[in-house]
C-alpha positions as CSV (number, residue, x, y, z in Angstrom):
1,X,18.1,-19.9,-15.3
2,X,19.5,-16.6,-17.7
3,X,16.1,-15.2,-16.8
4,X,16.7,-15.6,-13.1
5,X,20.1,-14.1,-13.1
6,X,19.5,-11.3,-15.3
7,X,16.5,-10.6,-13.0
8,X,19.2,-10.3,-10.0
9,X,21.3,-8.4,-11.9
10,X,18.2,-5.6,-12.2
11,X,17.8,-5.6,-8.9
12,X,21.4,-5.3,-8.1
13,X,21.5,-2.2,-10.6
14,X,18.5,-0.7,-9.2
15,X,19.8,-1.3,-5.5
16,X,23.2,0.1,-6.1
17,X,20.8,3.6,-8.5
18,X,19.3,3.9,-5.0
19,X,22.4,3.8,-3.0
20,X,24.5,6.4,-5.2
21,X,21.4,8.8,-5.3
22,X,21.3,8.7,-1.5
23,X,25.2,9.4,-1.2
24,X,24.6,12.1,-4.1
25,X,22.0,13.7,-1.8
26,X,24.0,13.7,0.9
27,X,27.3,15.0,-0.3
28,X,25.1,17.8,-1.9
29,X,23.6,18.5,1.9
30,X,27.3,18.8,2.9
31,X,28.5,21.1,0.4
32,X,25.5,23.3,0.5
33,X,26.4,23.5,4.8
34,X,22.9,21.4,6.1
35,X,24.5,19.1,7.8
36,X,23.2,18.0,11.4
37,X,25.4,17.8,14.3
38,X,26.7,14.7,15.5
39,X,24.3,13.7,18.1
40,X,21.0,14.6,16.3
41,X,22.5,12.1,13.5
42,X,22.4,9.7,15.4
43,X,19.3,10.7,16.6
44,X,17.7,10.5,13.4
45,X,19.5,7.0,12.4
46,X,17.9,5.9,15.2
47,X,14.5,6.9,14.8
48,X,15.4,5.6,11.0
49,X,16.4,2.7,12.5
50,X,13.2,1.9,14.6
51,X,10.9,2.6,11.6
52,X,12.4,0.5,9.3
53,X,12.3,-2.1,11.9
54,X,8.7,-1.7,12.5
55,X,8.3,-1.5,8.8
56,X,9.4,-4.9,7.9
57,X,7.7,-6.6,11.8
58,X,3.9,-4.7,10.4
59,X,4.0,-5.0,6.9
């Protein structure tokens, strides 16, 4: 049971590493000024979107 949480508690830690490295890359794009406008955004969390979608349909 300890084994089982500790082993959730991993992947929560290496979950939340991801997250903050993405947000860290991203505030860095912003202050360096390569930001995309609004509607190529979402253009590209779209396409994001689809692939991940497609990703997890054809492993």
């Amino acid at each position: 049971m300890t084994r089982a949480i500790t082993n959730r508690k991993n992947e929560n830690n290496e979950e939340n590493s991801k997250l903050f490295r993405a947000l860290d890359r991203g505030m860095d794009d912003m202050e360096a000024g390569r930001e995309l406008p609004v509607e190529e955004a979402f253009q590209k969390i779209s396409e994001l979107r689809r692939m991940r979608r497609n990703e997890r349909i054809f492993p």
